[in-house]
C-alpha positions in Angstrom: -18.5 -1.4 -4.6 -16.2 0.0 -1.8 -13.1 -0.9 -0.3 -12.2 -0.9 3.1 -8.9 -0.1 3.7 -6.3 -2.6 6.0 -3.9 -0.8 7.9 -1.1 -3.1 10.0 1.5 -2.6 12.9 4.9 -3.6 13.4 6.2 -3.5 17.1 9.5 -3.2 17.6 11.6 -4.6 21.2 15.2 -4.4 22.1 16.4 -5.2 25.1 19.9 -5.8 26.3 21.5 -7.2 29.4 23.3 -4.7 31.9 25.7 -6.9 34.6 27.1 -4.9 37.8 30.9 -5.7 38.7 31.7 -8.8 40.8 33.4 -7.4 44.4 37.0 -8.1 45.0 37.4 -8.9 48.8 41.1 -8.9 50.3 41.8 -10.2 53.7 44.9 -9.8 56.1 46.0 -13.3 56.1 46.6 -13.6 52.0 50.1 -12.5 50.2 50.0 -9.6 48.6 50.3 -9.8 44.9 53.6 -9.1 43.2 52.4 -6.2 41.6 49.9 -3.6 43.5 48.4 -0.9 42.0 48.0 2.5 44.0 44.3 3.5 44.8 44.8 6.5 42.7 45.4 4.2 39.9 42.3 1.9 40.5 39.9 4.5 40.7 41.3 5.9 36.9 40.7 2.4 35.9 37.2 2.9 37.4 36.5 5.6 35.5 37.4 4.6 32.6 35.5 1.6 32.3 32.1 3.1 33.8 33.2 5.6 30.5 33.4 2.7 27.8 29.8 1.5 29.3 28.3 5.1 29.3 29.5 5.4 25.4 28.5 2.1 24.2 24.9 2.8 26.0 24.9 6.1 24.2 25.9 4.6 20.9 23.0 1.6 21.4 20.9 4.5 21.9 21.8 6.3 19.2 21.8 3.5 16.8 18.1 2.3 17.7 16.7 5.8 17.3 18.7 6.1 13.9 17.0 2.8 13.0 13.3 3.7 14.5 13.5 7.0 12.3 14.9 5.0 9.0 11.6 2.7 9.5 9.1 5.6 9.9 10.8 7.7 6.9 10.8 4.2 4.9 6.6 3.2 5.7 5.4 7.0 5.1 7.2 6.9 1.8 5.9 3.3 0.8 2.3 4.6 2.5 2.5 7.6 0.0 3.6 5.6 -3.2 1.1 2.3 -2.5 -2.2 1.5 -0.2 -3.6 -1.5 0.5 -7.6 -2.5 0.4 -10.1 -5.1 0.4 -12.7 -5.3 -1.7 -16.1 -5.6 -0.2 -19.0 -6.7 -2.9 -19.1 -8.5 -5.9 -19.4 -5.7 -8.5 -16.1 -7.0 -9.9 -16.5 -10.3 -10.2 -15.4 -12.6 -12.1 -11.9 -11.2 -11.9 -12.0 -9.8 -8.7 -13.6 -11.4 -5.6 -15.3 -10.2 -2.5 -12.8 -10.3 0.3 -9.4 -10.0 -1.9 -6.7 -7.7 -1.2 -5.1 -5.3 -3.0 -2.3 -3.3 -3.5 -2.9 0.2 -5.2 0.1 2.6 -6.9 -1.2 6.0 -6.0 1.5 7.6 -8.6 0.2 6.1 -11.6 -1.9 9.2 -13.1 0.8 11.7 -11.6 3.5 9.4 -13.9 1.0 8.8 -16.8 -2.3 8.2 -18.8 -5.2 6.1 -17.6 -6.0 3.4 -20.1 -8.8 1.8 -20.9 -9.1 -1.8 -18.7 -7.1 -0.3 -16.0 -8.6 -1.3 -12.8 -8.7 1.8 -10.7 -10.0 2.8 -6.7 -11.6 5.7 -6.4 -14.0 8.4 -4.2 -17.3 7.5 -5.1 -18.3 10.9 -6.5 -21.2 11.5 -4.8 -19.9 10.1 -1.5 -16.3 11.1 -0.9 -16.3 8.9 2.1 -16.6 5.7 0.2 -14.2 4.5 -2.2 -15.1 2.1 -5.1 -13.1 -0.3 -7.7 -14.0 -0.2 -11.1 -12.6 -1.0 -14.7 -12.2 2.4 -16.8 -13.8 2.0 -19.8 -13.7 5.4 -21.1 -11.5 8.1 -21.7 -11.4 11.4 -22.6 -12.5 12.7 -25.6 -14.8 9.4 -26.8 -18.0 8.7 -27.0 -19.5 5.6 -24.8 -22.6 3.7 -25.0 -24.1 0.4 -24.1 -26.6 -1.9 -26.4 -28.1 -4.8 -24.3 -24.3 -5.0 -22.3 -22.2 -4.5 -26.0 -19.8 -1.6 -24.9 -19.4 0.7 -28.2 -16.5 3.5 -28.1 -17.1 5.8 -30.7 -19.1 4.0 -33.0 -17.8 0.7 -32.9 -18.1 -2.2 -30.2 -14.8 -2.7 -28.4 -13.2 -6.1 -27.4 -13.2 -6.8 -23.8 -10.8 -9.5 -23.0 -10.2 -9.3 -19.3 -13.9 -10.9 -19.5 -16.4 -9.2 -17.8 -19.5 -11.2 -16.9 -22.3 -9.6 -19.2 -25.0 -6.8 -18.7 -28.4 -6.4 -20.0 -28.8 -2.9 -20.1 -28.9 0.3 -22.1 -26.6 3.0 -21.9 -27.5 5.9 -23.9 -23.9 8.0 -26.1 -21.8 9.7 -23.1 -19.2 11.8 -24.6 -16.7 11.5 -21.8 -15.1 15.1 -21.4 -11.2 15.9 -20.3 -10.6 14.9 -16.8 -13.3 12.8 -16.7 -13.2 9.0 -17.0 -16.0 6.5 -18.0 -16.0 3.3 -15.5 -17.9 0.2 -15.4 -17.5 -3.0 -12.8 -17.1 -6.3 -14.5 -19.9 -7.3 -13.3 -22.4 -5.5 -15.2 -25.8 -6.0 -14.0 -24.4 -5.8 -10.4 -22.4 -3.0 -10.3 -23.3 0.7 -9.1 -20.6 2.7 -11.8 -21.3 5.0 -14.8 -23.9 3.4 -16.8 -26.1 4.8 -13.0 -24.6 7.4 -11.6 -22.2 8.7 -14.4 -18.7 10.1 -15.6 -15.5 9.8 -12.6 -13.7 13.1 -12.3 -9.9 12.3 -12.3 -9.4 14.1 -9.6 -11.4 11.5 -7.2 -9.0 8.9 -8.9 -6.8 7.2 -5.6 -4.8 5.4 -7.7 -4.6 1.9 -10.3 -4.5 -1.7 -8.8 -1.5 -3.7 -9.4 -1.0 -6.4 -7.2 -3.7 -9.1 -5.6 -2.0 -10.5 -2.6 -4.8 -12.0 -0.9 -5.9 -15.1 -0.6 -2.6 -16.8 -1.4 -4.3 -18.2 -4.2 -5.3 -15.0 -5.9 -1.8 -13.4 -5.9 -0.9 -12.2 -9.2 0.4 -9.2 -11.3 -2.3 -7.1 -12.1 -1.6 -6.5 -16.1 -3.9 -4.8 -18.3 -4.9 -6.8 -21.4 -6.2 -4.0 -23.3 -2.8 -2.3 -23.1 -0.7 -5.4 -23.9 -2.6 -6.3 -27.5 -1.2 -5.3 -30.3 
């Protein structure tokens, strides 16, 4: 089913206080001081503190631009390696719920292979606008069929232990060709993916779930048990 996607905001406010010089007032009737310095010299001490305020404003500024640009260079870095999204439907139930949040690595396919049991987000091929989550099942090069909800990869019925919740159906041999994937939501009777509407190209691939976050209770490492069995 698709995922909407959460995007969040960080405001940022500095402020900082700016005090104006308390007047000196002399009148005839007081002593002079033992020391008094000529105007000439006053003024030059003026100057040279309305100088040390003009360069540590310039330096504040300086620093809080530096630190605004650091942030924006930092977030559309993260923003291109990871995305977040919420899952809307229960097409991946039992291990996924509706509501949960997610964190995707959109480098995983430029870095490596997709595996089978991966849980990946992608554009739902006939509606680019939509993005679903699904388990890959398939990959290149095998064949993939369904006999009343018993996956079978090339001949022979695979083990699924991230344990999906069991379909009834019939899916007739789908030899999955390169660049293509073969996906399937855990929830197999309720679950729009390739048994219906067919193979994922990998170029509609966003990018493989690795993190839960949300609700508090959810959050976990998302591992792939396929790939970590002997």
């Amino acid at each position: 089913m698709p995922d909407a996607p959460v995007a969040g905001r960080t405001g940022w406010q500095l402020s900082f206080p700016v005090s104006e010089p308390t007047p000196v007032t002399v009148t005839d009737d007081t002593p002079p001081p033992a020391a008094v310095l000529p105007v000439s010299a006053v003024n030059a001490g003026n100057a040279v503190n309305e100088g040390n305020t003009a360069t540590n404003l310039g330096s504040i500024l300086r620093e809080l631009v530096e630190t605004v640009v650091l942030t924006l260079v930092i977030f559309f870095l993260v923003r291109t390696v990871m995305q977040n999204y919420r899952i809307d439907g229960i097409s991946m139930e039992p291990n996924f719920q509706n509501g949960q949040f997610l964190i995707i690595n959109k480098l995983s396919y430029r870095l490596g292979e997709p595996q089978r049991g991966d849980v990946i987000v992608f554009h739902y091929p006939r509606d680019p606008s939509r993005d679903f989550i699904k388990r890959v099942i398939g990959l290149p090069g095998q064949t993939v069929e369904v006999r009343s909800g018993q996956v079978i990869i090339d001949g022979k019925p695979i083990d699924e232990p991230y344990g999906p919740a069991p379909g009834s159906y019939d899916a007739a041999p789908t030899l999955v060709p390169a660049n293509q994937l073969f996906v399937l939501g855990d929830n197999r009777n309720n679950s729009s993916d390739s048994h219906s509407w067919g193979l994922l190209p990998m170029d509609k691939v966003i990018g493989r779930a690795i993190v839960s976050y949300w609700p508090p209770n959810a959050w976990r490492i998302i591992s792939n048990p396929v790939a970590a069995s002997p």
